[in-house]
LUMGU-518147 format. One record per residue: residue number from 0; residue in three letters; x, y, z of N, C-alpha, C in turn. Coordinates in Angstrom, 3 decimals, decimal comma. Atoms other than C-alpha are relative to their C-alpha. Layout:
BEGIN
NUM ALA X Y Z X Y Z X Y Z
...
***
This chain:
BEGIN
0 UNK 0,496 0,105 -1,363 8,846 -11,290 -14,433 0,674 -1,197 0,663
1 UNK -0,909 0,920 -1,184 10,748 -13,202 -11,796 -0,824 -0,757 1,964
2 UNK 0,673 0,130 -1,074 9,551 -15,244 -8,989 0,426 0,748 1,080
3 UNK -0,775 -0,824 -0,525 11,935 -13,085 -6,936 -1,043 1,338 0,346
4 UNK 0,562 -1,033 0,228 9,847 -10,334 -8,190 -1,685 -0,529 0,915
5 UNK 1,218 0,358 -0,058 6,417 -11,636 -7,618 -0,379 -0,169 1,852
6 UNK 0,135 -0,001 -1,363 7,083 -12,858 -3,815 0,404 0,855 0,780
7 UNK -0,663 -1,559 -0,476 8,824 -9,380 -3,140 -1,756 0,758 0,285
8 UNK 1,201 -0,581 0,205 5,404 -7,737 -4,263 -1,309 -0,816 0,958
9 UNK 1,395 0,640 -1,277 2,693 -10,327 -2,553 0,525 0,671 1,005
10 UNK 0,032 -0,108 -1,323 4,734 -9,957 0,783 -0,525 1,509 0,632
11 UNK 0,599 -1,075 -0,141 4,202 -6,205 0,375 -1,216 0,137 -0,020
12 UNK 1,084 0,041 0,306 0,663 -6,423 -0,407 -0,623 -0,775 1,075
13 UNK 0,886 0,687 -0,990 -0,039 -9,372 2,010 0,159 0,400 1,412
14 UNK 0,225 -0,238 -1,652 0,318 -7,737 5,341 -1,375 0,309 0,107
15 UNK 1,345 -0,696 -0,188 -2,989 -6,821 6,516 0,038 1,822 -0,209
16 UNK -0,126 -1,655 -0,614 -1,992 -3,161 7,909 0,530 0,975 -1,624
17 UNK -0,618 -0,413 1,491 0,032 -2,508 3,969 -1,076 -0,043 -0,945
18 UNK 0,930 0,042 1,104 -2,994 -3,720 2,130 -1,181 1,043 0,774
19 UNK 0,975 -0,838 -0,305 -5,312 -1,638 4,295 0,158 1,354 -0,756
20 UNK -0,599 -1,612 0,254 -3,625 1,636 3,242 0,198 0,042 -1,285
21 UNK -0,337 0,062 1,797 -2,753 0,309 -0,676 -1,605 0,407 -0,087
22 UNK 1,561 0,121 1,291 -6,883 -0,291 -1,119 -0,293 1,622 0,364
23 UNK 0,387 -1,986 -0,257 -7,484 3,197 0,719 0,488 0,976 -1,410
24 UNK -0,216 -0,936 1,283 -5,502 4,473 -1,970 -0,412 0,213 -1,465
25 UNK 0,400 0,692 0,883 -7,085 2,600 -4,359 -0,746 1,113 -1,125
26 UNK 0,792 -0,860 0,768 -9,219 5,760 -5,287 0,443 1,405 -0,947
27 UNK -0,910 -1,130 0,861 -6,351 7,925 -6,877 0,295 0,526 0,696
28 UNK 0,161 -1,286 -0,710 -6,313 10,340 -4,182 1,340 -0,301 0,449
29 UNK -1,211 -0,708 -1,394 -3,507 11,622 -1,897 -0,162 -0,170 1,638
30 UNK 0,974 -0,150 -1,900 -4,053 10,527 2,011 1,944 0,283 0,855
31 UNK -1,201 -0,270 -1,057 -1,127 11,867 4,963 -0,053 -1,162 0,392
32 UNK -0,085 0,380 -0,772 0,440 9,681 6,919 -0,952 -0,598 0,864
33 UNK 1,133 0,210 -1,026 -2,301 10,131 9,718 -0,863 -0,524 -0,315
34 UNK 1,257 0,538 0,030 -5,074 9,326 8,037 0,245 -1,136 -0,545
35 UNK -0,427 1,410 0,053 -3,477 6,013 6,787 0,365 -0,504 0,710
36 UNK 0,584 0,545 -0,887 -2,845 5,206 9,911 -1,498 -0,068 0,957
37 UNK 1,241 0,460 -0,262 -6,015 5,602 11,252 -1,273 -0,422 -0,570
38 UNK 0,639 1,252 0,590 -7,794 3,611 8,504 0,880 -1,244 -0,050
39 UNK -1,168 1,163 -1,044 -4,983 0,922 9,470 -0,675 -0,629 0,998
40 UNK -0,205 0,170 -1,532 -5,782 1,310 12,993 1,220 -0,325 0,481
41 UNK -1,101 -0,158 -1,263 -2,458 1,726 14,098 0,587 1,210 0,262
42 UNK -0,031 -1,036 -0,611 -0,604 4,159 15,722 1,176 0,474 -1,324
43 UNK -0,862 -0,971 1,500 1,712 6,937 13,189 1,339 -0,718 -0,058
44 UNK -0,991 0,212 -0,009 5,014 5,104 14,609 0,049 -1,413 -1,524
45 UNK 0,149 1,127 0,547 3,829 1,861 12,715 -0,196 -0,121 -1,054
46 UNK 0,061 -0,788 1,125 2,329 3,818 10,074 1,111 0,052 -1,400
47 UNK -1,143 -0,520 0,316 5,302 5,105 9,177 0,967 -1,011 -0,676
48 UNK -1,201 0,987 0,031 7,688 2,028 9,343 -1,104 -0,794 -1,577
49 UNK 0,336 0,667 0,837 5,182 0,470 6,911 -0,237 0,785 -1,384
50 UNK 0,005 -1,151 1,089 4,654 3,293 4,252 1,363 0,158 -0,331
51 UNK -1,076 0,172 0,375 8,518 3,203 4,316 0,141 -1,037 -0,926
52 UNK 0,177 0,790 0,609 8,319 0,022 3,085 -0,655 -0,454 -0,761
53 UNK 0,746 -0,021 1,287 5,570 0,513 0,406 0,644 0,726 -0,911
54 UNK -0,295 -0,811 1,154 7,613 3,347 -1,041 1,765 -1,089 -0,480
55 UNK -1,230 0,834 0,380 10,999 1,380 -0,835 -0,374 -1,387 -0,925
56 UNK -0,034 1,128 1,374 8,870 -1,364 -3,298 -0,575 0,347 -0,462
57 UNK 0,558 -0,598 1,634 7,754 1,034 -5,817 -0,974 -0,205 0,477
58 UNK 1,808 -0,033 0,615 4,005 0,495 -4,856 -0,481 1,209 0,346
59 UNK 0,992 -1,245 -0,864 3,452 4,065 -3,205 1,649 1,287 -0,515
60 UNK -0,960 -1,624 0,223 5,217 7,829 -4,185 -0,568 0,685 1,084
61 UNK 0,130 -0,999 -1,239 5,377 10,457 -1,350 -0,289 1,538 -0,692
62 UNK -0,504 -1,440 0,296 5,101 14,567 -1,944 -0,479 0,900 1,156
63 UNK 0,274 -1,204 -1,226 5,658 16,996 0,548 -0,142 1,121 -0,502
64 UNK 0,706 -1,058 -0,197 3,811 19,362 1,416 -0,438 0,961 1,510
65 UNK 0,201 -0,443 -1,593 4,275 21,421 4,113 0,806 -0,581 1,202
66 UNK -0,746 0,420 -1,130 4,900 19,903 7,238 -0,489 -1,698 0,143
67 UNK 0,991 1,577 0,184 2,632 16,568 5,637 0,785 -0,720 -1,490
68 UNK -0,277 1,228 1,201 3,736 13,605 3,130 -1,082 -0,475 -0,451
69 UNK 1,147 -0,168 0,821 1,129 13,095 1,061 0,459 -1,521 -0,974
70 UNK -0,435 1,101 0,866 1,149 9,379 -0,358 -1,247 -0,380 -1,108
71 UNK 1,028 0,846 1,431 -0,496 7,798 -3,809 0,756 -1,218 -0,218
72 UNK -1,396 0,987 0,462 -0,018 4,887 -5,469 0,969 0,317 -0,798
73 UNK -0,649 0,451 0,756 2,515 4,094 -7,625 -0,204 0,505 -1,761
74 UNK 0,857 0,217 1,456 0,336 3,887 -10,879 -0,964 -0,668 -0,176
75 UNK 0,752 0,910 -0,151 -2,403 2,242 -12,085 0,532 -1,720 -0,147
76 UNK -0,495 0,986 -0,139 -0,365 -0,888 -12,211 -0,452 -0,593 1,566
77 UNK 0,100 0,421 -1,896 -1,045 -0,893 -8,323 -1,133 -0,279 0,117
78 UNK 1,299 0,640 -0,825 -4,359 -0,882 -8,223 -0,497 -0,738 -1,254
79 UNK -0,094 1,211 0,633 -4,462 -3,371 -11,345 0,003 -1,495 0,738
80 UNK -0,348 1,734 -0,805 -2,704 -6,217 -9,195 -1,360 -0,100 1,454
81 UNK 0,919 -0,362 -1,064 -4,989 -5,098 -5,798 -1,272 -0,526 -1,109
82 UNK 1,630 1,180 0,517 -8,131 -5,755 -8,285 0,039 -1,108 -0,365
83 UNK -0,380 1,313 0,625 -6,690 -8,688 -9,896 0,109 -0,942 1,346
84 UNK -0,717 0,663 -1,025 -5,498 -10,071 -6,214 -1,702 -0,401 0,997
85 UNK 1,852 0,126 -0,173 -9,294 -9,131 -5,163 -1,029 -1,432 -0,792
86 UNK 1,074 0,788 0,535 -11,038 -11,428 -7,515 0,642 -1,429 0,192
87 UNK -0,190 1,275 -0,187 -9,079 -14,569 -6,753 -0,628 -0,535 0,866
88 UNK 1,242 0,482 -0,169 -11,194 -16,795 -5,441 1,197 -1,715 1,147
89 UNK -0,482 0,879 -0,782 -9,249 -19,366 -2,453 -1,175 -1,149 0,535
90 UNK 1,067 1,325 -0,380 -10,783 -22,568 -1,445 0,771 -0,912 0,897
91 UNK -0,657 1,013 -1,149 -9,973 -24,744 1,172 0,700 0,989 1,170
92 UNK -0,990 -0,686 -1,180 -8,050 -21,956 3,458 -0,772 0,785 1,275
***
């Protein structure tokens, strides 16, 4: 493991709008596009640009279906770090 590695992965994780849509996934399931943006709250363009950039760092797989992309995580590795990242405990911030 590389710090390289490690601050690659937080930055993915620490956006607000990226971690909204990782914990959504959190439950195994399959959610479109749409409905990860609108537990987000943003609009599909933004969606989009950011789900690009979950699958381009390994934390999210796509499968189409239809005329829909259908995202999960990764593995349970993903929602490992997400619970692990959960229980830290900040002070002073």
């Amino acid at each position: 493991m590389t710090t390289h590695h490690i601050s690659t992965v937080a930055h993915l994780i620490g956006e607000p709008v990226r971690s909204v849509m990782l914990i959504s996934l959190a439950d195994g399931g399959s959610w479109p596009a749409g409905a990860l943006a609108e537990a987000a709250g943003v609009i599909a363009q933004t969606a989009s640009a950011h789900l690009a950039k979950l699958l381009d760092g390994g934390l999210l797989t796509a499968q189409r279906q239809g005329r829909h992309r259908y995202y999960r995580l990764a593995g349970p590795h993903v929602v490992n770090a997400l619970e692990s990242l959960a229980g830290v405990r900040v002070i002073g911030v």
